[in-house]
N, C-alpha and C positions, 0 to 999 in steps of 0.2 A: 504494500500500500504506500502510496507518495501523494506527499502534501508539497503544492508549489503555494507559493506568497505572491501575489501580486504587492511590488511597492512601487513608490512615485518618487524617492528622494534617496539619497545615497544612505543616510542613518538609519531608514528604514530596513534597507537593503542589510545593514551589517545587523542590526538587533532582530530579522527575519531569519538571520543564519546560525545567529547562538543561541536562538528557541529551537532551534529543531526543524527549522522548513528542508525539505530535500532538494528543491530546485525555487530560484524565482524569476519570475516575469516581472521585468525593469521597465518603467515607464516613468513619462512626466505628465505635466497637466492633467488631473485627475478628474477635474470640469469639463475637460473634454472628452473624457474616456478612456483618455492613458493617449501620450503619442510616443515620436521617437527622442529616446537619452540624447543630452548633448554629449560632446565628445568628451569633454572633462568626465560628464557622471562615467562613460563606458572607462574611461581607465581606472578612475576611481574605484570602482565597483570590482575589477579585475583584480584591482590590489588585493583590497580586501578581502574578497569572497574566495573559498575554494570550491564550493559546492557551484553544480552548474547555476549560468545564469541567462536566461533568454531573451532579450532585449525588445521590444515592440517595434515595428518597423510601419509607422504609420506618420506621414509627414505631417497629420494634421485632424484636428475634428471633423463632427460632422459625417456626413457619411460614407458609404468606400467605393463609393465610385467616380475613381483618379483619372485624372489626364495626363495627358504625355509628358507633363513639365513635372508632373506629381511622379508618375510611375520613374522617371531618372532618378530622382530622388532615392526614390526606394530602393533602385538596385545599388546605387553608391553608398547607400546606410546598411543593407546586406552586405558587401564587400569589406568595408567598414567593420565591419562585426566580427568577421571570418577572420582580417588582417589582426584585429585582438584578440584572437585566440577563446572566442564565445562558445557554447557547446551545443548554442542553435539560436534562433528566432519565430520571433509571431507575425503572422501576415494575415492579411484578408483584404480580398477586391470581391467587387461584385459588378454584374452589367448591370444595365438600365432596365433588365428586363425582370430583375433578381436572382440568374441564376449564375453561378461562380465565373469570375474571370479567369476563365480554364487556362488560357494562352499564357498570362502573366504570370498566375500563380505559378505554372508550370517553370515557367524561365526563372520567378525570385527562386524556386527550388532547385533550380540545374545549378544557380549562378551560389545559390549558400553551401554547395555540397561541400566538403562533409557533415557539416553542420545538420542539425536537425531541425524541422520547420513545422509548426504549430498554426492551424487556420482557427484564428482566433473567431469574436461572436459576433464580427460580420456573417457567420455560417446562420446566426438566429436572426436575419434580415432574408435569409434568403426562400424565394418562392417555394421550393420543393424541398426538402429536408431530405428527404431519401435519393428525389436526383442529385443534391446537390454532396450527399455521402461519399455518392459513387462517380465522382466527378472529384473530389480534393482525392480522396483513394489515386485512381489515374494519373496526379499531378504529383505523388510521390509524398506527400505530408504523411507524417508521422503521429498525429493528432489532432482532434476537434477539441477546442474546446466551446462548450456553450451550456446556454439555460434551457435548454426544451423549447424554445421559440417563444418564454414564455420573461416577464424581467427575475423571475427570483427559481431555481433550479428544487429549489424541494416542491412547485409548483407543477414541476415540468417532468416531475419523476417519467411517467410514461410513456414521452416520447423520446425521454434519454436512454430508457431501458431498452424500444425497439432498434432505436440506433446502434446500440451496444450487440445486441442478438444480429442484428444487418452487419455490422461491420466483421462479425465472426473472427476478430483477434487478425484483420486487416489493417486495422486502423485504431491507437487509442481513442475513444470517447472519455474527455475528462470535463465533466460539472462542475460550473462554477455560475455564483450571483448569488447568493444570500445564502453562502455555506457556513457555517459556523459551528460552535462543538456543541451545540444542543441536536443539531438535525447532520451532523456529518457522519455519524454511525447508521442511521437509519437509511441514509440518501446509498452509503455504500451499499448496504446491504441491500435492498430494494430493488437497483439498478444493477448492482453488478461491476461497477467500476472499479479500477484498482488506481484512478491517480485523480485524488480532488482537488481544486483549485480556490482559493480563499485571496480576499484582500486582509482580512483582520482588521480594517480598516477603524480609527476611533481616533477627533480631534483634540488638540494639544495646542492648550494656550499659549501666548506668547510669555518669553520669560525676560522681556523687558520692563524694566520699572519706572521710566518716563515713555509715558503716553499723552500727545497731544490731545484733547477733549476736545477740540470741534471735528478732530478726524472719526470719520464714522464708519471705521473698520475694525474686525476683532482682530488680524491677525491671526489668526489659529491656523495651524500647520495639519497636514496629514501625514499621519505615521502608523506604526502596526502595535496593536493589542498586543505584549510579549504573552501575556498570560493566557492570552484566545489560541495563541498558534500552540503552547504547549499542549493545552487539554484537546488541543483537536487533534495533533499528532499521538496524545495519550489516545484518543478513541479508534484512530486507525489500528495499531498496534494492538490493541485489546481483540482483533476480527484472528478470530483461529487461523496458524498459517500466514500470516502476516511477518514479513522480516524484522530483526528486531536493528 
């Protein structure tokens, strides 16, 4: 069983490592839904981290259907990635029609090889969930991750479960959107899955002690739960046959 972290900020990233996560997904801009690391965060993170870490390769919010000026983008932040010695990345395009940008995805997956590549939950925008399984499959991905088409994954149990039985140990399906250690035993069990996906996610006031009074911002930072990632990795490891 494997618990990946989604974090947004490098400190996240290193107190996600000493709780116990096995892998994380590195992102910025959490208002936008996570985009791609700047270059500082990706060396930073190398340093620090020895467990894999998989970087979001998303130029920008909004939704995932990119242009030509966007998709350059993305292959020089996959390359990017590979040249730091990353142990894979997150991708997702979609057409206008909602079914997978099979051609791109294909190529971000040639161009990240050896790396390994995750079509993240632009796959829960997409029209057909089963055509679009058997379409990232094709394009050489190593993993779905998503919510069941639905925003929160203990929601979506039953379409994550059919995915799981469809992809028959072709493809990880790994749940994620409102995973936490109250419903992450049950979500596994239920579905079937052997690798769930958490933010942990909980605000962090600023620890400044002059604040200006007509500014009308709290400052509050996003960082990760230490205490949510342990008991979630406590509840996988409790599932009979789990590694220790």
């Amino acid at each position: 069983m494997l618990l990946e972290i989604a974090v947004f900020n490098i400190q996240s990233a290193i107190d996600a490592g000493k709780a116990g996560a096995d892998r994380i997904e590195l992102c910025e801009n959490p208002f936008d839904g996570g985009t791609t690391p700047s270059y500082g965060t990706l060396q930073a993170v190398r340093k620090h981290l020895q467990i894999p870490v998989f970087p979001i390769i998303r130029p920008r919010g909004g939704d995932f259907l990119f242009n030509d000026a966007e998709f350059e983008v993305m292959k020089e932040d996959v390359l990017l990635c590979k040249r730091l010695g990353f142990d894979g990345v997150v991708i997702g395009m979609l057409n206008i029609d909602g079914s997978i940008d099979e051609v791109r995805t294909a190529l971000l997956v040639e161009i990240a090889y050896p790396m390994e590549v995750t079509f993240h939950r632009a796959f829960d925008r997409a029209a057909n969930p089963y055509d679009a399984l058997e379409t990232i499959i094709g394009c050489g991905c190593q993993r779905i991750l998503t919510s069941g088409q639905v925003p929160n994954a203990n929601k979506g149990k039953d379409l994550i479960t059919q995915l799981i039985r469809q992809a028959n140990e072709r493809i990880i399906i790994m749940p994620g959107s409102g995973v936490r250690s109250q419903n992450i035993l049950s979500l596994a069990k239920e579905t079937g899955a052997t690798e769930l996906h958490s933010s942990a996610r909980k605000m962090q006031a600023s620890s400044m002690q002059f604040i200006v009074p007509g500014m009308n911002e709290a400052l509050e930072n996003i960082t990760v739960d230490v205490n949510e990632i342990q008991e979630m990795k406590s509840a996988l490891l409790s599932i009979p046959g789990a590694p220790l």
